[in-house]
C-alpha positions, -999 to +999 in steps of 0.1 A: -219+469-422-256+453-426-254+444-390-244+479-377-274+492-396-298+468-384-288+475-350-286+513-354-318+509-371-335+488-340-324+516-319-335+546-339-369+528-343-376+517-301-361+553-291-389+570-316-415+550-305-409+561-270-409+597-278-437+592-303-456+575-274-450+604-247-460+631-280-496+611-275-495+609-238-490+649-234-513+652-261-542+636-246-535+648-213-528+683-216-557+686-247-579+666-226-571+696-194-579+726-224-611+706-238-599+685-265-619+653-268-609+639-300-573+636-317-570+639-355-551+614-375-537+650-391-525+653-353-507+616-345-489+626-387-474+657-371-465+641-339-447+612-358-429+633-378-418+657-347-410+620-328-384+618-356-364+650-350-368+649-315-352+611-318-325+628-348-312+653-316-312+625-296-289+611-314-268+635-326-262+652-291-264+621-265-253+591-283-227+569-270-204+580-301-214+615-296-208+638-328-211+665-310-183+678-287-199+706-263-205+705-229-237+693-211-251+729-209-245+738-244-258+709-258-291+714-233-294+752-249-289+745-286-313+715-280-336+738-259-334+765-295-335+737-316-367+724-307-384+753-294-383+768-333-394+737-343-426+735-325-427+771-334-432+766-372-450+739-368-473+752-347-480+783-370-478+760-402-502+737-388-522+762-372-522+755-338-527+782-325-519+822-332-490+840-316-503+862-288-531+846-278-539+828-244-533+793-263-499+806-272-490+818-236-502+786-223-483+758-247-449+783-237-453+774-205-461+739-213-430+734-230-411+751-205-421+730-177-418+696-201-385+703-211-373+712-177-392+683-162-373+657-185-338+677-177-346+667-139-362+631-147-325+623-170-307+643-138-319+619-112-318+591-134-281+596-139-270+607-101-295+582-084-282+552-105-251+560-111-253+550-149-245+514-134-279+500-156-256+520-187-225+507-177-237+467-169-253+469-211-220+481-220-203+456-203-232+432-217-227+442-253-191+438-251-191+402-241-222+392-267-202+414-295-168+391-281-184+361-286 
């Protein structure tokens, strides 16, 4: 039992990290593009803590023991809804920036294209390799858990 939460934990923590490092990367790039020269330690809080749902749907729609049984599509829409309200009450609880405004119209857009873009990236990923990197760690974690 320890050992499955060490590992689950291990994997929860590297899979955050990554989406709490791309939350910075988009940050700086896109705030950098609208004039933003500084980030806020207030900023890197709220991006943590939206690295840790965004990590939470990971794992509850994608994991290898998936708890959710839709199909591909489904799972991209309620995902899609999911997140999209998120950033929406966050962005008005944190005051981001106002509904309506040019600011508004532009971060839609922004997420648009980000979510679609990672939709292709995971696409490619999965028809140009095949899953065979997926498939050879399966394979690998079967014979280390055999041992």
């Amino acid at each position: 039992m320890w050992k499955k939460i060490m590992e689950f934990t291990l994997g929860f923590k590297t899979m955050m990290g990554l989406f709490f490092s791309a939350g910075i990367i988009i940050y700086v790039v896109f705030g950098f593009i609208l004039g933003v020269r500084e980030i806020s330690f207030e900023m890197i809080v709220q991006i943590f803590f939206l690295s840790i749902f965004v990590t939470g749907l990971q794992y509850l729609f994608w994991d290898e023991e998936n708890k959710v049984k839709m199909s591909v599509i489904g799972k991209l829409f309620v995902q899609y809804l999911l997140l999209g309200a998120v950033l929406f009450g966050m962005s008005q609880l944190f005051d981001w920036f106002e509904v309506g405004t040019k600011t508004f119209y532009n971060m839609l857009i922004l997420y648009h294209v980000i979510y679609l873009g990672g939709i292709f990236g995971f696409s490619i990923y999965f028809k140009v390799l095949g899953m065979r990197f997926n498939q050879k760690m399966i394979h690998y974690r079967e014979q280390k858990q055999g041992r």
